[in-house]
N, C-alpha and C positions, 0 to 999 in steps of 0.2 A: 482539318479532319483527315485529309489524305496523307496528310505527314504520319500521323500515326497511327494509319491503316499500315502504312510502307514499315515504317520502325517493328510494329506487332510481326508483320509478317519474318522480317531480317531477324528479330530476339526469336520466335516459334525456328524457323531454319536452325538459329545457332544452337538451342536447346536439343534439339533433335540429334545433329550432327555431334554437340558432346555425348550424347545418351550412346548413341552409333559406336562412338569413338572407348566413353569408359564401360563398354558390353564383351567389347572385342576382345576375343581368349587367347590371345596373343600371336607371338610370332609362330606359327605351323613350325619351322625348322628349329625349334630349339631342342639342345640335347636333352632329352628325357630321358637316356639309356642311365640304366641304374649300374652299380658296381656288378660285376662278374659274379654269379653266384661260383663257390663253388663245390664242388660235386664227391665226397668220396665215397669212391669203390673199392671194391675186395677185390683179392688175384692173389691164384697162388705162385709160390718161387718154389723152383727146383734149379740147385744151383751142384753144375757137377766139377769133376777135373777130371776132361778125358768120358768112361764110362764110369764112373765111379760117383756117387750123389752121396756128396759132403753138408748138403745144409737143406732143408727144406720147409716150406710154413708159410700160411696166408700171412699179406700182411691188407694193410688199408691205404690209400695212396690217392693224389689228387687228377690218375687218370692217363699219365705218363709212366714208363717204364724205369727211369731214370729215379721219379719218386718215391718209387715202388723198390727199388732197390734201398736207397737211403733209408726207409722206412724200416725195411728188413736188419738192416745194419745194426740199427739204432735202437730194435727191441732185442733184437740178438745178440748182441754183443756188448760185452761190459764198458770195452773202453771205448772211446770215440773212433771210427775209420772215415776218412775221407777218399769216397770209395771215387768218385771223378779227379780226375786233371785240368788245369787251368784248363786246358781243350775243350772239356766236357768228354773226352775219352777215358770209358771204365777202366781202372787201372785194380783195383783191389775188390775182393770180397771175402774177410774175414780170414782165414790165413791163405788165401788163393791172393795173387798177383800174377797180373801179366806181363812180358817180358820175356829175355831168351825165348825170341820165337815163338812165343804163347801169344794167343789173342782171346778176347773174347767173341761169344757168337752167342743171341738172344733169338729163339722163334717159339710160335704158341706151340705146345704138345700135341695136338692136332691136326696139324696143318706139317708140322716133320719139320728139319733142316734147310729144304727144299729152298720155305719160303721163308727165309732166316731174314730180321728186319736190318733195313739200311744203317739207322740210329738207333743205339741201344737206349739213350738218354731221355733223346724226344718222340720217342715211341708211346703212340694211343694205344690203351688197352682197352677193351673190351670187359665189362662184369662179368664175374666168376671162371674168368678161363683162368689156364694153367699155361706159366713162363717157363720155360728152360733156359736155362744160360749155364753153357758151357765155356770151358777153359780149356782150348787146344792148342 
C-alpha cells in the first residue's frame, strides 16, 4: 500500500510539472518586432539654380530627403533621371547638374541657409515643411 501511495504521489508531481511546463508562454526574448511600418509624408521642393526657382511641387516620400527628391523626379519628369551617384551624392535635377564648381545645398525654408543639412540623401524631414535645394 506504501508503494502506491509513493508512485500516486511521483505520477500527481509529474502531472503538474508537465501542466507548468505545456502553460508556459514561452521564451520572454523572442523576436516579436514586426516589419518596419512605413510612414509617407508630404514636403514641399523648391528647387533653384542660383536665385532663380526652376522646379517646384509637393511631393510624397518615405521621410528622407533623398526619397523625396527621387519622388519629385519621377512625377516630374518624363524620362527616367538618376538623380544620386554611386556615392549617394546628388548630382542631377532635371536639367540642373552639378559640377564645374557647382554643388548642391538642401535646408528647410525656415530655418535659412544658415542651417543647410550635412546629407542631402539621408536627411529626416519633418511633415509639411518646405526644402530648398539649391544649385551654386
Amino acid at each position: 500500500m506504501k508503494l502506491l501511495k509513493i508512485l500516486a504521489v511521483i505520477m500527481a508531481v509529474c502531472l503538474l510539472g508537465s501542466a507548468f511546463i505545456a502553460c508556459d508562454s514561452g521564451d520572454k526574448n523572442e523576436d516579436t518586432t514586426e516589419a518596419p511600418v512605413t510612414v509617407a509624408i508630404k514636403v514641399n521642393l523648391i528647387i533653384k539654380e542660383g536665385s532663380t526657382t526652376k522646379y517646384q511641387g509637393e511631393t510624397s516620400c518615405n521621410g528622407t530627403l533623398g526619397d523625396a527628391i527621387e519622388m519629385f523626379c519621377a512625377g516630374e519628369f518624363e524620362e527616367e533621371i538618376t538623380c544620386f551617384d554611386e556615392n549617394g551624392i546628388l548630382k542631377t535635377i532635371g536639367e540642373l547638374t552639378a559640377g564645374d564648381g557647382k554643388r548642391w545645398k538642401a535646408y528647410y525654408e525656415d530655418e535659412g541657409q544658415s542651417k543647410a543639412f550635412e546629407s542631402i540623401k539621408d536627411q529626416a524631414l519633418a511633415e509639411g515643411k518646405t526644402v530648398i535645394i539649391v544649385l551654386e
